[in-house]
N, C-alpha and C positions, 0 to 999 in steps of 0.2 A: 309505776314506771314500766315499759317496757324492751327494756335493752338498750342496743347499740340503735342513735342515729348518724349513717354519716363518720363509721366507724366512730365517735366520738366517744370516749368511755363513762360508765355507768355516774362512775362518782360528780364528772364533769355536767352530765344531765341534772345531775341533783342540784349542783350548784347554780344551774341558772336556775330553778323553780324556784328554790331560794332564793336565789338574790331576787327575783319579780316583785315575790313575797315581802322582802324585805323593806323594798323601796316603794312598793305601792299601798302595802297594807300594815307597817308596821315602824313606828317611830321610835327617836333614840334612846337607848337602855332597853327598849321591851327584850322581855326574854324568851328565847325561842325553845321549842319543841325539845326535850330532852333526845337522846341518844338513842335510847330505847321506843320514845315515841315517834321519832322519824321514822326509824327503821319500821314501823307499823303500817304511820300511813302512808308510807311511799314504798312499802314492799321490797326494799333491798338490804342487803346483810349490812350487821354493826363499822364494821370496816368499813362498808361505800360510804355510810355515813360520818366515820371520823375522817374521811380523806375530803369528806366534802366539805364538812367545817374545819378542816384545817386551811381549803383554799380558800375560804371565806374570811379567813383569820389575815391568810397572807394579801389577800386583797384588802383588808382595812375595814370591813363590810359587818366583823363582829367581834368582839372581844369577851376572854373566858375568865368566868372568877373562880379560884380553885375550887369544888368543893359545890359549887352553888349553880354551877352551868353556865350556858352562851348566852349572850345578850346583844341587841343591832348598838354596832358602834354612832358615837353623836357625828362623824363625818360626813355623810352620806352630800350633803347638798357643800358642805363648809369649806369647798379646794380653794389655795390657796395659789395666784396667782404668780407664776415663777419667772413671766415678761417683765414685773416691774421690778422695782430696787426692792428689798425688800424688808417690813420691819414689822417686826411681832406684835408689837404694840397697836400698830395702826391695825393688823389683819385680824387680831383679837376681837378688835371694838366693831369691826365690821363687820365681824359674825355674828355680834351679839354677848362678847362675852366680856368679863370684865378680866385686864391683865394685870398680874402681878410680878416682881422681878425680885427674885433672892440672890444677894451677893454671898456666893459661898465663900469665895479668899479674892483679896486683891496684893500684888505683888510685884516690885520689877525683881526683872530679870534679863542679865543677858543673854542677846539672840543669839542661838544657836545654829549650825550650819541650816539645817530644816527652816527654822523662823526667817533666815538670814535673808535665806532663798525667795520666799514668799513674799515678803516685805521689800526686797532689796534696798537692802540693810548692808553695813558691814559685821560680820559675825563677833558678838561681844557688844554689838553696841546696847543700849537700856531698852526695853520696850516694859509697858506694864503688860501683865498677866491676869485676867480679867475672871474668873470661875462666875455664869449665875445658871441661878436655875429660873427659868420659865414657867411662868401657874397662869392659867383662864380659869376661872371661878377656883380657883383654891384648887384645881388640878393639875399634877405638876406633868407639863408638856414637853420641855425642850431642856434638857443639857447646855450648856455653849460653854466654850474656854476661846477668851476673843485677847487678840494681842494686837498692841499698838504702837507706833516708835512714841517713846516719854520725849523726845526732842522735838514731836510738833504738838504736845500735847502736856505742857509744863504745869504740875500742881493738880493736875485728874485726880481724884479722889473717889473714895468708894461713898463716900457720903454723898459726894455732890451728883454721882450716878443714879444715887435714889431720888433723886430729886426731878430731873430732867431723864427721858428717853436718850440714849446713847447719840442715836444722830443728829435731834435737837441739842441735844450738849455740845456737838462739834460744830455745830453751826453758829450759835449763843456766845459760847463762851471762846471759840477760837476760830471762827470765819470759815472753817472749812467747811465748803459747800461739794456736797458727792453727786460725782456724774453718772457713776455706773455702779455695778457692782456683777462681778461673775460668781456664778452660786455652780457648785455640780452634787449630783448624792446619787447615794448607793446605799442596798438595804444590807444588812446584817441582824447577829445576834448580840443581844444585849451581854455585858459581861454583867456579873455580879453585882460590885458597885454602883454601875450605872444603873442595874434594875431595880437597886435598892434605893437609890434617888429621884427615880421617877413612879415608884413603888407600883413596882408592874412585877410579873415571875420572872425569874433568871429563866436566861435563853426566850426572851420576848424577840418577837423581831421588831428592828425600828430602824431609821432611817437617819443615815448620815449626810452632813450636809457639809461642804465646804466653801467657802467664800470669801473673795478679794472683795476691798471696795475703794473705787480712785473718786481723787479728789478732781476737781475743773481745773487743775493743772497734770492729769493723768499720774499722780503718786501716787501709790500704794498706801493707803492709811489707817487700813485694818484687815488682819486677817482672824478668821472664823474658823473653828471647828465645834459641829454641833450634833447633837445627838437627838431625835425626836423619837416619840411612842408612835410606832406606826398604826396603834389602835384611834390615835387621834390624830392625826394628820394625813390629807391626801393634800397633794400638788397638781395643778395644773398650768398649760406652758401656752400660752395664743398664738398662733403664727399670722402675721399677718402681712400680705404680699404687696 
């Protein structure tokens, strides 16, 4: 490499060659150039090249196993489209991958000012308390803790959720047909727990998600809070005029 183009910084050159490298010549899990072997054939010090796979890291572009080195993340081509309503199931199977749905607790519980708000609800009223975890081929993807009011959704069951996809369930078994749904996310660092359930390292980055979803008479019918591995997931949003 040589230097600054465009004042752009050293480490930020490296990461486009990479990523070219990455996307044109290199498919998902290959592992890439060790730390020391970068720094070789791309002639810049050890630090340009950890700053450069760290943003590669934070872009989705690669993921590190302790101990063992970088590898190109399976995302590259697999974004997930954030115009439509959205359901893991269906976006799973349209990548290619097979989905799986682990119910970690199911629970009611009274809403709280927070859930109350979200739902509009009266605070105290039952809502179930939903914990699953998200797997494509056996790899565990998403966190969710999803809440729902237990008054339009009498006798939900954690069994009957392995059975059916959660929004064929509301359609099936109680008519609720959904018109929309608003999603927003923001990235962060994995706490502990959560790294340990998506068995990624603590202080992973990933990606929060939160989501409303109304019914064809515009209530509120579920709300979402979800956690993803941002080593496996990218989003993308269509705008279309």
């Amino acid at each position: 490499m040589s230097g600054q183009v465009d004042d752009k910084p050293l480490y930020l050159q490296l990461v486009d060659e990479l990523e070219v490298a990455i996307r044109e010549r290199m498919a998902p899990n290959d592992k890439l150039l060790s730390e020391r072997e970068l720094t070789q054939v791309h002639g810049v010090s050890r630090i340009t090249v950890r700053l450069a796979l760290q943003e590669l890291e934070k872009r989705g572009l690669v993921y590190r196993k302790h101990g063992k080195g970088t590898y190109v993340s399976e995302i590259l081509d697999n974004a997930v489209d954030l115009s439509q309503s959205y359901s893991f199931t269906d976006q799973m199977r349209k990548i290619g991958k097979e989905p799986r749905t682990s119910i970690l607790s199911f629970q009611t519980v009274p809403a709280t000012d927070y859930l109350a708000q979200h739902l509009q609800l009266r605070k105290g009223e039952e809502v179930f308390e939903i914990e699953r975890l998200r797997l494509a081929d056996e790899i565990p993807m998403m966190l969710e803790r999803t809440y729902v009011p237990a008054s339009l959704f009498p006798s939900l069951s954690a069994d009957r959720m392995m059975e059916l996809p959660l929004y064929e369930l509301f359609l099936e078994d109680y008519d609720q047909t959904i018109r929309l749904a608003e999603e927003e996310f923001y990235a962060s660092i994995s706490l502990d727990n959560e790294a340990k359930i998506l068995s990624i390292p603590n202080n992973s980055p990933v990606l929060h998600l939160v989501r409303k979803t109304y019914n064809d008479k515009n209530r509120i019918i579920e709300f979402t809070l979800s956690i993803a591995r941002a080593d496996q997931f990218r989003y993308k949003i269509i705008h279309q005029k």
